[in-house]
C-alpha positions in Angstrom: 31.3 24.9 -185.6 30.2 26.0 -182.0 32.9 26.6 -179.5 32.0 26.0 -175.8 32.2 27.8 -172.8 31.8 25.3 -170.3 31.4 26.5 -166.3 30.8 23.2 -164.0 30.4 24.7 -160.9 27.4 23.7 -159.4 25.8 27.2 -158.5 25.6 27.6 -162.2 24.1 25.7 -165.2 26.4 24.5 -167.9 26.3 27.1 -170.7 26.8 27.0 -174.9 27.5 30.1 -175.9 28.3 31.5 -179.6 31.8 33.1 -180.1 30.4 36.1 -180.5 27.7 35.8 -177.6 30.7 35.1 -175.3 32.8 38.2 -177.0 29.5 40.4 -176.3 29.8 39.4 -172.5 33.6 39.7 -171.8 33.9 43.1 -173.2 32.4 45.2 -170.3 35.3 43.0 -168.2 38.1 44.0 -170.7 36.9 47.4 -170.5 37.5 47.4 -167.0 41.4 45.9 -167.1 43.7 48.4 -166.2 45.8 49.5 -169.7 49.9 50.7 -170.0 50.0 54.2 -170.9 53.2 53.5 -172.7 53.4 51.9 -176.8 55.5 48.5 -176.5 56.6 47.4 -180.2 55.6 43.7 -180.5 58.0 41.3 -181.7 55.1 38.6 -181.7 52.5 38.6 -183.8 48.9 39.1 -182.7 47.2 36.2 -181.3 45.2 34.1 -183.1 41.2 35.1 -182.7 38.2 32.4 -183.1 37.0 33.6 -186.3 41.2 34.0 -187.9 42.1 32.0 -190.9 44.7 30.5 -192.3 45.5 33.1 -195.0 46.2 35.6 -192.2 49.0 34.2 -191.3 51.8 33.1 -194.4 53.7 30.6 -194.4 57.8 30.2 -194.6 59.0 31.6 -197.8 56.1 34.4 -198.0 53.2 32.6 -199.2 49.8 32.4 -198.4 48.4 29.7 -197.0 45.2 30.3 -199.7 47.7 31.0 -202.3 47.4 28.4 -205.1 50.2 29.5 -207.1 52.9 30.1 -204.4 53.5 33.8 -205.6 55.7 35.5 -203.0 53.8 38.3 -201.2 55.2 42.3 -202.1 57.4 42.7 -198.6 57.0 46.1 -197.7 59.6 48.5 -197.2 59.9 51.2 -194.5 60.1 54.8 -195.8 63.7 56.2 -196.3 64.4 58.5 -193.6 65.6 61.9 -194.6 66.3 65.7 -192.9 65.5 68.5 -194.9 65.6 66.6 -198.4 69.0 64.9 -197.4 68.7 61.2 -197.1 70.1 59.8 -193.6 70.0 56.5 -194.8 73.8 56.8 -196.0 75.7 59.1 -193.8 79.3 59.5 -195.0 82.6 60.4 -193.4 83.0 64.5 -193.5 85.9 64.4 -196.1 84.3 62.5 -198.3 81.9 65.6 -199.1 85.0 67.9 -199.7 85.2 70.1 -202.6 88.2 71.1 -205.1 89.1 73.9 -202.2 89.0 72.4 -199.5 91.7 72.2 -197.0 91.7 70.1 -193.7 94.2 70.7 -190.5 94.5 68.8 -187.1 93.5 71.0 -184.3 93.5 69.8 -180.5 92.4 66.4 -182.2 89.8 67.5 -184.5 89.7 68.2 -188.0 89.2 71.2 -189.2 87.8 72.0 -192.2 88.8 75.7 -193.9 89.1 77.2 -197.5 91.9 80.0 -198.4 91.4 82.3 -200.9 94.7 83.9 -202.4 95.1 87.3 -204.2 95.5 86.7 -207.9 97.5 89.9 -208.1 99.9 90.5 -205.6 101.8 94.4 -205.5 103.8 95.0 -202.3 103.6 99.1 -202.7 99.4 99.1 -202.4 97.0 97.5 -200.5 96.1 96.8 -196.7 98.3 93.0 -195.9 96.4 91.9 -193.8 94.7 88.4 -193.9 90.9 88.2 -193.6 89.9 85.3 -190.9 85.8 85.1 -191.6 83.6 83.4 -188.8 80.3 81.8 -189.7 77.3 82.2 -187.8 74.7 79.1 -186.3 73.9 76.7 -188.8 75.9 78.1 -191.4 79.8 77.1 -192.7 82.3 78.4 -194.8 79.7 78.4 -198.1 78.1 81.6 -196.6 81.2 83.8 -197.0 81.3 82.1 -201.3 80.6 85.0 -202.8 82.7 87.3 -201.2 86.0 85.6 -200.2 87.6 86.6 -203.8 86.3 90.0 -203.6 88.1 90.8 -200.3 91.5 89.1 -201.2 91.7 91.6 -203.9 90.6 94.9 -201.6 93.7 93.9 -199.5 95.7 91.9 -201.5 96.4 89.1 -198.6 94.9 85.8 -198.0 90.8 85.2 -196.9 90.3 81.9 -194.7 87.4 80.6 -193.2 86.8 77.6 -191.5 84.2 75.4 -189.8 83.2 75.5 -186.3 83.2 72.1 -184.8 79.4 71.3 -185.3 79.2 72.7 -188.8 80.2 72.4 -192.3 82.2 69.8 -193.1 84.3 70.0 -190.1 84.9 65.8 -188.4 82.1 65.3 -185.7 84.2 64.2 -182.7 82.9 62.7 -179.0 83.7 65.1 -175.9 86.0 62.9 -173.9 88.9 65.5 -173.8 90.0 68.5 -171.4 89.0 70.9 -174.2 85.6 70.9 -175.1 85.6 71.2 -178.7 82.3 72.3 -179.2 82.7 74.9 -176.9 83.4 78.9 -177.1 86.9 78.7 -175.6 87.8 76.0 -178.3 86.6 78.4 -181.0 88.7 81.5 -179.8 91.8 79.0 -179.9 91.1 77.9 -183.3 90.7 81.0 -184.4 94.1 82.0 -183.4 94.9 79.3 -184.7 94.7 79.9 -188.3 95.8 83.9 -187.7 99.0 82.2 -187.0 98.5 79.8 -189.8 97.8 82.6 -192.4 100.9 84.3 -191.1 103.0 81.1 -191.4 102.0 79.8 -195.1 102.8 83.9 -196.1 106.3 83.0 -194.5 107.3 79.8 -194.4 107.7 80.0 -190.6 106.4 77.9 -188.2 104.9 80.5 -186.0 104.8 84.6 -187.3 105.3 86.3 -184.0 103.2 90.2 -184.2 100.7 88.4 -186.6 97.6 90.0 -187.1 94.1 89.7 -189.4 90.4 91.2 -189.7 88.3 89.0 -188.4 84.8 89.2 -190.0 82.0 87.4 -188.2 78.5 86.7 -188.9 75.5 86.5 -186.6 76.7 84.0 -183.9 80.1 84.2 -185.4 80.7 87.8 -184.1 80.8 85.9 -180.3 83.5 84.8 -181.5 85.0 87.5 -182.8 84.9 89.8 -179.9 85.6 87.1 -177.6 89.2 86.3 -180.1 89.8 90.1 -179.6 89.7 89.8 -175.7 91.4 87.1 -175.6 94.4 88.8 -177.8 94.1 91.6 -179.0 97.3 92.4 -180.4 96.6 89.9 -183.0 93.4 91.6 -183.9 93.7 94.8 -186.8 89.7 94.8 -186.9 86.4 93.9 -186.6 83.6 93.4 -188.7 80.6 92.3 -187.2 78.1 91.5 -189.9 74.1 91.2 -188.3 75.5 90.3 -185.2 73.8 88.4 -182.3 75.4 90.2 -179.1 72.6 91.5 -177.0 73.5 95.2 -176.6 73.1 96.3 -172.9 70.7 98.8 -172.2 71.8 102.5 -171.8 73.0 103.1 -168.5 70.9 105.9 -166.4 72.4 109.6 -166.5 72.4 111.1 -162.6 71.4 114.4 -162.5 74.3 116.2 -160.6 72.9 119.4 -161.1 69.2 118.4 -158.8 71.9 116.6 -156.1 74.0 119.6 -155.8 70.7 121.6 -155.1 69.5 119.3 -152.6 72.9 119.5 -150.7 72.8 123.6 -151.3 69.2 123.6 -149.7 70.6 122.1 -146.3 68.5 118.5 -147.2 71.7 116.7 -146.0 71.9 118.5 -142.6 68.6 117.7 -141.7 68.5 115.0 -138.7 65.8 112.9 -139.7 66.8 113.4 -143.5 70.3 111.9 -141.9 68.4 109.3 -139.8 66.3 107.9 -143.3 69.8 107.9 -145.6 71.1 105.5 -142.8 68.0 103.3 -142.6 68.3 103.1 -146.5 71.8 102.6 -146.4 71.3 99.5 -144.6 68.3 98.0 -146.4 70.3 98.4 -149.6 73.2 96.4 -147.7 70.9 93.9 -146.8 69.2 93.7 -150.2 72.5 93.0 -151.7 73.6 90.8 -149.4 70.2 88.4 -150.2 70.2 89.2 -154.0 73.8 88.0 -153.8 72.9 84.4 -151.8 69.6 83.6 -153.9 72.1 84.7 -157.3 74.8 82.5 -155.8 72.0 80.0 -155.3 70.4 79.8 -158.7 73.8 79.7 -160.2 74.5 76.4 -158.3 71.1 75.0 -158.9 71.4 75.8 -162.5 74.8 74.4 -162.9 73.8 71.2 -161.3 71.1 71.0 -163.4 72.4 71.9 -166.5 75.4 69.0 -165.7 72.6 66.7 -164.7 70.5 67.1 -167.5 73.9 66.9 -169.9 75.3 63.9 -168.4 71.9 61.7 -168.5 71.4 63.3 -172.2 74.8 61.7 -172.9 73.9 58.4 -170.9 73.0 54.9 -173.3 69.7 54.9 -170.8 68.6 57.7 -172.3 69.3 56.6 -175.6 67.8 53.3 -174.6 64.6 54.9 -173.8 64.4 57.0 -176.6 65.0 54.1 -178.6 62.4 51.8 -177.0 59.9 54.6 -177.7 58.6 54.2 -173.9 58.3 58.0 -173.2 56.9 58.6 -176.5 53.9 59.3 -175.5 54.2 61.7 -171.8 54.4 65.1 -173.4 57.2 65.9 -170.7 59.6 63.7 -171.9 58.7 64.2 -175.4 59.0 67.9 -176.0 62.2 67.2 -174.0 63.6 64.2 -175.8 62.6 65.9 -179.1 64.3 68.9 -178.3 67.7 67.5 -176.8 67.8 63.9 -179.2 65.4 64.4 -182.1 67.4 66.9 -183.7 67.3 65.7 -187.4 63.4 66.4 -186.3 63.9 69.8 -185.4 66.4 70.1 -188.8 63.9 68.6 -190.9 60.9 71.6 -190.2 62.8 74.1 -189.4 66.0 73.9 -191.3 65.1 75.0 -194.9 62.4 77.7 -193.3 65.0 79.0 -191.2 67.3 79.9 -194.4 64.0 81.3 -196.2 63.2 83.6 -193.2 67.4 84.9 -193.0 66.7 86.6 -196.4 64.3 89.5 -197.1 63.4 88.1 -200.8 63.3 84.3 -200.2 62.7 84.0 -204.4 65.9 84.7 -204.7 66.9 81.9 -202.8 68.5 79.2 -205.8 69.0 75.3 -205.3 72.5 75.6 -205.2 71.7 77.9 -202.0 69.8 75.5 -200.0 72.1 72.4 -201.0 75.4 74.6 -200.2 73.5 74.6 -196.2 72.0 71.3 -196.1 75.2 70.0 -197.4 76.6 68.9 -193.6 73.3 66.8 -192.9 75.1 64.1 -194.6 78.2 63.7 -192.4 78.3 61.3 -190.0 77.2 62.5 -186.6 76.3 65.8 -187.0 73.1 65.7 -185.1 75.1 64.3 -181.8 77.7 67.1 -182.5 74.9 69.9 -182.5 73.5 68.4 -179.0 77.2 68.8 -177.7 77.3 72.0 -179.0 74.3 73.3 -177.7 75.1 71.3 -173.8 78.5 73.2 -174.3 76.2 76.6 -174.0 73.9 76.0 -171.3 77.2 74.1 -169.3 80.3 76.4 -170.5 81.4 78.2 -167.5 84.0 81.7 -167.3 85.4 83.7 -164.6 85.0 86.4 -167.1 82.8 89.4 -166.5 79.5 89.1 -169.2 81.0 90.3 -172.8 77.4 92.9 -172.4 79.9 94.4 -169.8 83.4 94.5 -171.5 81.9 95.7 -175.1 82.9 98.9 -174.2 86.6 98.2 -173.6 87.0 97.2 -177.8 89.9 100.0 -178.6 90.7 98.7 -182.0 88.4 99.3 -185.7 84.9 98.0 -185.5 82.3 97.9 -188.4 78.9 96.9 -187.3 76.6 96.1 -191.0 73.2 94.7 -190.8 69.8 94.6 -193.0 66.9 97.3 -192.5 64.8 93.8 -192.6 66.3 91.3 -190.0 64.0 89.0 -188.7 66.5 87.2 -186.7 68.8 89.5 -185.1 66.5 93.1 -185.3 68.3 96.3 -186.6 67.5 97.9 -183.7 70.0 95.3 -181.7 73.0 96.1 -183.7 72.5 99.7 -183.8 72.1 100.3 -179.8 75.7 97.8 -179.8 77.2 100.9 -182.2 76.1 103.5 -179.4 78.2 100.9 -176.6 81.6 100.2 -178.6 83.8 103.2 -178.6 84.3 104.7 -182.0 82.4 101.9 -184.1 80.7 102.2 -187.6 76.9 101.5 -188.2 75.9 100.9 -191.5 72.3 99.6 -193.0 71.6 97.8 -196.1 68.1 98.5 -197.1 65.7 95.4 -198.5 67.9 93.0 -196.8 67.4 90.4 -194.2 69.8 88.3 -192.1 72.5 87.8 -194.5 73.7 91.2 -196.1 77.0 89.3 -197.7 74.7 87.0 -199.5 71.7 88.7 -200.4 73.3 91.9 -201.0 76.7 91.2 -201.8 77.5 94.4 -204.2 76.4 97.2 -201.4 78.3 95.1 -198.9 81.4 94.8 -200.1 81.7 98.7 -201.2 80.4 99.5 -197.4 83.9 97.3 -196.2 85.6 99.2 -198.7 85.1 102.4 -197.6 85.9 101.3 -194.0 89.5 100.2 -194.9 89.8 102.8 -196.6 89.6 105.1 -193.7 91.1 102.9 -191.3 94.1 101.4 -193.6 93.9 103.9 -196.1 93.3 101.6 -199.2 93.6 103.4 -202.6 90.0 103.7 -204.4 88.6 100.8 -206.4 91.3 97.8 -205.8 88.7 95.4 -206.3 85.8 94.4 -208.3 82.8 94.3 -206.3 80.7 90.8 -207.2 82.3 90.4 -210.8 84.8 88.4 -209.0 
């Protein structure tokens, strides 16, 4: 059947055109319509074309309209999302993944999820008595320190506790709507104290154990913590052990030669007038330098601070989740890398997560199932991909009236052991041995053929390196422990 395309003004002849002569002649004019340059998800469905049938369209009950039989047409189901092999389809409450050790505790409204390892065999006349308080690094929880929190309860014949960092493990996932930001460093430092005291209390019975004190062990990220715990009091520190540790050592300050001044000032260079005239003229461009560096410092801190609040309170906004949502920025490259980045996180989980855990270990065979489910375990809790947004805004918006820890590193006075792998694609060797050279008195030790993760990969030499180093600090009699048996 012919379909008409009638025109009746009388500058032009009536026409009878084909379909799919008209089609030929109206698309150089659909070529010319300006298009969106964002992807709008239809809830319509197409419109109907000259040449559709019936059977393109079914009918109530999913059958064809060509369909003799009436057989209901195979619906078909959207993929299953999932993050790193973890389904997201059913995201579960964070105690509901607990295991037959697990402990949880109320801290400034969130729950905090630890494990406590206690010494088998207890004997008041050896061993150091002093609690073990273990800090995970990025990405990681309480699982990392598995292998080794028996072993140290043994060596000093106290109590090993490590906990979750809000953001990881199987610690709840919680909104920021209080004073304390609880994805923040300060709320780590207090929590940490926290459980010193709490160590100190379930040893006693007391409430709180005034003059209690416990080596804190920190991993990676974890020893920012630690350091920043000590600072904040340090009488409740005995040591640190800071285990492939990402502080950024500061660079080695530049000697002055006293010696070369002295001989200028012997030479008569200072009593030279136009030697005098030039130290004046630099004196005061160096005043004025400062002065400037100071105002555009001053100035990209404020900028950056606004920004960084900005950026966190529109990222925290329903518009932006209503955008992302609506897939209208999908496809600016702006928006997505910074969408992706900031919102997509499962994304950023999904490629990177498991490649990230290969790459912390210098023989990534060795890496088992039980490994890889022990980290990817915390994908499954409700939340956690929000909770690592607010964790990361907490680092770009966190401020402190504190000089930079690069700057008070040397003030550490108490034991420090610094332990990292020859092999450390993450945090390079190099890193934690110039941090030695900066903290007064510490001890550097390197575990050859091993990667990010020395008390995982190499869990034998570790563990006799600590050894030794209690040993020298709190005099601990030889071989209290066994090393990995345990």
């Amino acid at each position: 059947m012919a379909v008409c395309c009638c025109a009746t003004s009388p500058q032009f002849p009536q026409l009878h055109l084909e379909p799919t002569r008209r089609a030929s002649i109206l698309r150089p004019l659909r070529r010319r319509s300006p298009s969106l340059s964002f992807r709008c998800r239809s809830l319509l469905p197409p419109a109907a074309s000259v040449g559709s049938s019936a059977a393109d369209y079914p009918l109530s009950g999913g059958r064809a309209a060509d369909d003799p039989g009436g057989q209901p047409a195979t619906a078909r189901r959207p993929p299953r999302r999932s993050v790193a092999g973890v389904d997201q389809e059913e995201l579960v409450d964070h105690k509901e993944l607990a295991d037959a050790d697990s402990f949880f505790c109320e801290f400034n409204g969130v729950d905090l999820h630890h494990r406590i390892c206690h010494c088998e065999e207890i004997d008041e006349k050896v061993g150091v008595k002093i609690p073990f308080v273990l800090l995970h690094g990025f990405g990681a929880s309480a699982f990392s320190w598995d292998r080794i929190m028996r072993p140290l309860a043994r060596m000093v014949k106290s109590k090993v506790l490590a906990f979750d960092r809000p953001a990881f493990g199987l610690t709840s996932r919680t909104t920021v709507s209080r004073a304390l930001n609880p994805y923040s460093m300060t709320f780590s430092v207090l929590a940490t104290l926290f459980f010193i005291d709490h160590i100190a209390a379930s040893k006693t019975g007391d409430k709180e154990k005034k003059g209690s004190k416990a080596i804190l062990m920190g991993h990676s990220a974890g020893c920012l913590v630690a350091v920043e715990t000590y600072f904040e009091a340090p009488e409740k520190v005995a040591a640190l052990i800071l285990v492939a540790p990402a502080i950024i050592a500061p660079l080695a300050p530049r000697r002055i030669d006293k010696e070369k001044m002295r001989t200028l000032k012997e030479n008569g260079a200072s009593k030279n007038p136009f030697m005098r005239f030039l130290k004046v003229l630099a004196n005061i461009s160096m005043q004025l330098m400062r002065v400037a560096f100071n105002m555009l410092k001053a100035m990209r801190d404020m900028v950056g601070s606004l920004y960084a609040r900005a950026l966190s309170a529109f990222l925290r906004s329903s518009l932006a989740l209503m955008l992302l949502n609506m897939d209208i920025l999908s496809t600016s490259l702006l928006f997505q890398y910074q969408f992706r980045l900031w919102f997509q996180v499962r994304m950023i989980m999904d490629k990177f997560g498991v490649l990230a855990i290969r790459n912390a270990w210098f023989d990534p065979s060795r890496i088992t199932d039980y490994v890889i489910q022990g980290y990817t375990k915390p994908l499954r809790v409700k939340g956690w991909e929000r909770a690592l947004l607010e964790y990361t805004l907490a680092l770009l918006t966190e401020s402190s009236t504190k000089p930079p820890l690069s700057e008070r590193l040397a003030q550490i006075s108490c034991p420090v052991l610094i332990v990292t792998g020859d092999n450390d694609r993450l945090v390079p060797a190099w890193n934690a041995e110039r941090l030695s050279r900066v903290i007064p008195g510490s001890s550097f030790e390197v575990i050859k053929h091993c990667g990010h993760l020395p008390h995982e990969e190499k869990v034998e030499e570790f563990l006799v390196i600590v050894e030794r180093f209690l040993q020298r600090v709190f005099g601990v009699a030889d071989s209290q422990f066994v090393p990995a048996a345990a």
